[in-house]
VEXGU-724090 format. One record per residue (C-alpha): residue in three letters; x, y, z. Coordinates in pm, whole numbers, plus 32768, in hexadecimal, padded with zeros to 4 digits. Example, Ala and Ser with C-alpha at 12.3 -4.5 7.8 and 13.67 -1.06 7.14 Angstrom:
<sites>
ALA84CE7E3E830CSER85577F9682CA
</sites>
This chain:
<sites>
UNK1D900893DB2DUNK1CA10985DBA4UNK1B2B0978DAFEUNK1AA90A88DA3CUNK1A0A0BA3DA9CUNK18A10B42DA1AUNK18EE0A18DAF9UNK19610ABADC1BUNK18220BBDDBD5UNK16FD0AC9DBC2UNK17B90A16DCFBUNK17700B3ADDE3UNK16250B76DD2AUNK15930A20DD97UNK16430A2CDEEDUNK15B70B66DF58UNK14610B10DED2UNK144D09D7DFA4UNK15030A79E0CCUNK13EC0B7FE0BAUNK12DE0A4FE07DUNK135909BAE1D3UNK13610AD7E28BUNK11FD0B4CE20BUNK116009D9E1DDUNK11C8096BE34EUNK11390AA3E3BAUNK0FE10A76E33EUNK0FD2091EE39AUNK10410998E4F5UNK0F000A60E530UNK0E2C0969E487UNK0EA00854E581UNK0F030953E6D5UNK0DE20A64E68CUNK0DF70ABEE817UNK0F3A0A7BE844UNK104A0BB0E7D0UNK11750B09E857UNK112A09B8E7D9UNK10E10A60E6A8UNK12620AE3E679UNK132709B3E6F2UNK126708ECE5DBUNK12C10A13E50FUNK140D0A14E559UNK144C08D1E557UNK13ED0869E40AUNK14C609ADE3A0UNK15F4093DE432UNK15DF07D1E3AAUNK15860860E243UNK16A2094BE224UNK17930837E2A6UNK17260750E1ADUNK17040874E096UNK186808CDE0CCUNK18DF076DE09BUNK18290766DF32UNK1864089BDEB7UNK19980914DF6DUNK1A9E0842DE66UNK19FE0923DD33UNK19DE0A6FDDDFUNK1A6E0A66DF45UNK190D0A8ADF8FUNK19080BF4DFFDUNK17910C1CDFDBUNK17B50D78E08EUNK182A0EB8DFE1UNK19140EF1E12FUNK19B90D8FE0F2UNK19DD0DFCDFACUNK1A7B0F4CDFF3UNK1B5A0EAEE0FAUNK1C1B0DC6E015UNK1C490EF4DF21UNK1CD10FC5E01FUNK1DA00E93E0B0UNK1E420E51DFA2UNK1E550F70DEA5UNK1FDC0FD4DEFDUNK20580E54DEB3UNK1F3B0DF7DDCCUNK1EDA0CF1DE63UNK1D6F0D63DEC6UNK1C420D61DDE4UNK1C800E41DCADUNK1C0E0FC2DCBBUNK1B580F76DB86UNK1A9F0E61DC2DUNK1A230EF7DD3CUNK18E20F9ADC97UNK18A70E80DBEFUNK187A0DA0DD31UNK17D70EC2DDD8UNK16B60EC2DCC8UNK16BD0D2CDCDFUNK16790D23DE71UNK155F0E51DE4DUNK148D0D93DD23UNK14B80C39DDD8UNK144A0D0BDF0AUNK13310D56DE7CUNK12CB0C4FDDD5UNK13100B74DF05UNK11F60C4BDFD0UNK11200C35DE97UNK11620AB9DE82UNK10E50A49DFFAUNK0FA50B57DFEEUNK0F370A82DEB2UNK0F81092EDF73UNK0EA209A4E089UNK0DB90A25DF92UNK0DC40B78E011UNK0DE00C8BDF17UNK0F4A0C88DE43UNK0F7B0DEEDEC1UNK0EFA0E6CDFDFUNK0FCD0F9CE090UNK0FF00F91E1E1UNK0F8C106DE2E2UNK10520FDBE422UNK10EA111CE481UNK126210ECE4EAUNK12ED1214E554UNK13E512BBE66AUNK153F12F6E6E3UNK14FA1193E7A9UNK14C510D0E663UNK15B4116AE59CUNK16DE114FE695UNK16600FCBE6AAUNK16D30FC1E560UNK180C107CE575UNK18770F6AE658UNK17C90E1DE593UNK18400EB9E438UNK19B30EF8E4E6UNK19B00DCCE57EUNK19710D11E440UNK1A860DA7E393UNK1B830D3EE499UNK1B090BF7E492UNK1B350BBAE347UNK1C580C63E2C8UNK1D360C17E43DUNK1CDB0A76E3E2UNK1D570AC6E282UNK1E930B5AE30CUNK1EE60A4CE42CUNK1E9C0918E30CUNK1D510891E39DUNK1C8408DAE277UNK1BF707AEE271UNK1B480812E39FUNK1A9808F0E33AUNK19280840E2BDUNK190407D8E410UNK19A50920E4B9UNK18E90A1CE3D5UNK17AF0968E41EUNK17C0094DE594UNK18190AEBE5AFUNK16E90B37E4EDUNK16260A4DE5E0UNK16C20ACFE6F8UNK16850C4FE681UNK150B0C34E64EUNK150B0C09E7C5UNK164B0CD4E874UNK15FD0E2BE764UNK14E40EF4E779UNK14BE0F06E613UNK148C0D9BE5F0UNK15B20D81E503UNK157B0DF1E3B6UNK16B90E67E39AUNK16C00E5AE21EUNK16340F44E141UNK15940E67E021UNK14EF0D9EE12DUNK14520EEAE1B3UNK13D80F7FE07DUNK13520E0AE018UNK12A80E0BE16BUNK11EF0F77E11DUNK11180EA2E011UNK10850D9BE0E1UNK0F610E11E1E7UNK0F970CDAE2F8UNK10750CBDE423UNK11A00CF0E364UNK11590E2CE2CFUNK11E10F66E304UNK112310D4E292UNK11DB1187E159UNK120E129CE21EUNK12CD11F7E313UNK13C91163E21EUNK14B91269E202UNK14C81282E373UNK15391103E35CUNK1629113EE24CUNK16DC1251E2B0UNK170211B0E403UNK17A7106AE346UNK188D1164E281UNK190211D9E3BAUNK190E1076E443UNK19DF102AE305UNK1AD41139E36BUNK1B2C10FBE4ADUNK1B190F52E45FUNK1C550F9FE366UNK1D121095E458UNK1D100F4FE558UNK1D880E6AE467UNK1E800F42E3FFUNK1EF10F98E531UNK1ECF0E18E5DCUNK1F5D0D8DE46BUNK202E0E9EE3C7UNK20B70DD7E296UNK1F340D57E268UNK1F1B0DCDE119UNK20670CE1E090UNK1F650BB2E0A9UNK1E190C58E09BUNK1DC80B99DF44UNK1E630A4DDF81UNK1DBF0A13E0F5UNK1C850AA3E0FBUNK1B1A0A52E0C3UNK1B7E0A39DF60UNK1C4E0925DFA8UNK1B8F084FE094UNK1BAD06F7DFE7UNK1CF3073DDF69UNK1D6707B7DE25UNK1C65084ADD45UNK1BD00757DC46
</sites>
C-alpha cells in the first residue's frame, strides 16, 4: 500500500532539508576546524555528505523513494510514464515544491545552528563552461546510477551506492557535485563554503537539466525496457514494498 501523498510530500521535505543541513553544516564546521587548509576542508565536506545521504535514503527512501532532487524526480516520471509505473505526472510538482522548501529550509536550518544569520546570500561566484560541464557529467552520472541499479534489481544498494558517487563527485567533477537543482538553489541562501552566488544558479541548473537528458538516453539505451520496473525497483523501493 503506497502512503499518501502528504506523506510522501513532508518525506522529501525533511530529507532535503537535512541533506542540505549536511552539506551546509559540515561545510562550516570544515573551515572552522581546517581554516588553512582548502582540500582538507572538502574531504570533511564530502565526507559527511556522502554518509548523510546514505543514511537519509535508508529513512526516507520507503515513504518517498527519497528523490530529494527535482532530476530524480523527473527521471522516474519519464521512466515510467508509458507503463505507469513511475511517479505520477500529477506528483511531480508536488515533490518538486517539497525538495525546494526543504532546500531551503535545510540552508536556513545549519546558518541558525552556527549562529550565523538564517539568510545570508552567497556571493561564491560559480560560473563557466568548466563548472557547468562538471555537472553535466555528476548530474548524468547520478541518473544512471540510480535508475540502471533499479533496472538490474540491486536497489537495495543504493544508500550505500548513491552515497559513495556523491563522495566520489565532489572530488573527480569540477563542479563539486551539486548535481541537483534544490540543493543548488538551497545553497544560494547560505554565505559559507557551501554557497553558491544567485547568479550562478541557473548556470548550475540548466547544466543538471542537460545532465538529466543525456543520464536517461544511457539508461535507455544500456536498459531499454527500464521503464517496466521503474516504480517497483527504484529509490522508491529501497526497503522493499512501500509501507
Amino acid at each position: 500500500m503506497n502512503p499518501t501523498l502528504w506523506r510522501r510530500l513532508l518525506a522529501e521535505f525533511a530529507g532535503t532539508a537535512l541533506l542540505v543541513t549536511a552539506v551546509v553544516g559540515s561545510g562550516i564546521m570544515a573551515t572552522t576546524l581546517s581554516p588553512y587548509d582548502a582540500g582538507l576542508q572538502l574531504l570533511e565536506n564530502s565526507v559527511a555528505t556522502a554518509f548523510a545521504l546514505g543514511a537519509l535514503i535508508l529513512t526516507f527512501g520507503p515513504v518517498s523513494g527519497a528523490h530529494f532532487n527535482p532530476v530524480v524526480s523527473a527521471a522516474d516520471w519519464f521512466l515510467g510514464r508509458r507503463s505507469g509505473s513511475g511517479l505520477a505526472g500529477r506528483d511531480v510538482g508536488g515533490y518538486v515544491l517539497a525538495q525546494l522548501g526543504g532546500a531551503i529550509a535545510g540552508a536556513v536550518l545549519a546558518d541558525l545552528m552556527f549562529n550565523l544569520p538564517a539568510v545570508d546570500f552567497a556571493t561564491k561566484v560559480r560560473t563557466g563552461g568548466h563548472l557547468w560541464l562538471g555537472e553535466v557529467v555528476a548530474t548524468a552520472g547520478l541518473i544512471l546510477l540510480v535508475f540502471t541499479l533499479a533496472r538490474s534489481g540491486r536497489a537495495t544498494v543504493a544508500p550505500a551506492a548513491v552515497g559513495a558517487y556523491i563522495g566520489a563527485a565532489y572530488w573527480f567533477t569540477s563542479s563539486t557535485s551539486f548535481a541537483n537543482p534544490a540543493v543548488t538553489i538551497g545553497r544560494a541562501f547560505t554565505d559559507t563554503f557551501a554557497g553558491i552566488a544567485p547568479a550562478s544558479v541557473p548556470g548550475f541548473i540548466a547544466a543538471q537539466l542537460a545532465g538529466l537528458v543525456v543520464g536517461v538516453a544511457l539508461v535507455l539505451a544500456l536498459y531499454p525496457s527500464a521503464g517496466e520496473s521503474v516504480r517497483s525497483r527504484t529509490p522508491e523501493r529501497l526497503e522493499g514494498t512501500r509501507r
